[in-house]
C-alpha positions, 0 to 999 in steps of 0.5 A: 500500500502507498500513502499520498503526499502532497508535493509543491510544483513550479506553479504552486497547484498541490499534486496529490502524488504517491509514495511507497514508503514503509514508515506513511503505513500508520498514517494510511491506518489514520485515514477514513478510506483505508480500513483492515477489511478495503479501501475506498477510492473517490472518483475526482468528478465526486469531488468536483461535484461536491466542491461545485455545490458547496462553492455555489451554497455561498452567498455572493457566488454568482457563477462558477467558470471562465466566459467561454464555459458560461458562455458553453453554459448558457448553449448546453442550457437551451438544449433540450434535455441537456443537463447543467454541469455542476462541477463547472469552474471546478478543477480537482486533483485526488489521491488516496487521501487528499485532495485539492482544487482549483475554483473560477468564481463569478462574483456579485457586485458589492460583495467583499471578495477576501471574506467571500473567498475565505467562505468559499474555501471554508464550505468547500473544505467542510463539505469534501472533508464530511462527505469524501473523508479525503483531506483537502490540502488547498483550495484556490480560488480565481475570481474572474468577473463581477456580476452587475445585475442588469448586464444579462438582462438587456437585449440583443441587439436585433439582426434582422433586415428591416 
């Protein structure tokens, strides 16, 4: 059995890596996922669900994701059966213990960013930590855009030959 670590890249994003070192076994015994009778692996789209509601739960998220994946968003939307991605704007890196993410925010205007991120990161921790039994190691967060509301609501101008 390996245990996972947490190793620091040249861009600063946590890569849940393994190691197959004899001394991280009583660590592995610590953990929620790791029991005499199995092991249970979480799958990242679990974890990128979850953090993507939890994220959302909080007040002053608009949205989640960059323009071109609302703007994806918002075609898949208008098709008929289609269904919304929930771990939109979500990225995530899981190992056998931890886990960490990566978030694109959209927030409203008015809201105080830094207390909104510390929110955000604070729910999204709970919610993986209580659900996945995974440690998460970071979460990150990429503010985006500010939603003024009246920006969506205007109409197109009309392309029509009159």
């Amino acid at each position: 059995m390996s245990a996972t670590t947490t190793e620091k890249t040249t861009d600063n994003k946590a890569q849940p890596s393994r190691t197959s070192s004899a001394s991280e076994k009583p660590s592995e015994k610590d953990s929620k996922l790791v029991s005499e009778q199995g092991t249970t692996t979480i799958a990242d789209i679990v974890v990128q669900k979850v953090a993507g509601l939890a994220a959302r739960e909080v007040r002053g998220v608009h949205d989640l994701g960059g323009g071109a994946a609302r703007a994806f968003g918002a075609i898949r939307d208008r098709i008929p059966g289609a269904s919304a991605s929930i771990g939109q704007g979500v990225s995530v890196e899981v190992g056998e213990t931890q886990a960490a993410v990566d978030l694109e925010l959209v927030v409203e205007y008015g809201v105080a960013i830094a207390e909104l991120a510390r929110a955000v990161r604070r729910n999204v921790i709970n919610a993986i930590e209580q659900m996945t039994g995974l440690s998460v190691v970071e979460v990150n967060i990429n503010v985006n855009d500010v939603y003024i509301p009246g920006d969506d609501d205007e109409p197109a101008p009309s392309s029509r030959v009159q």
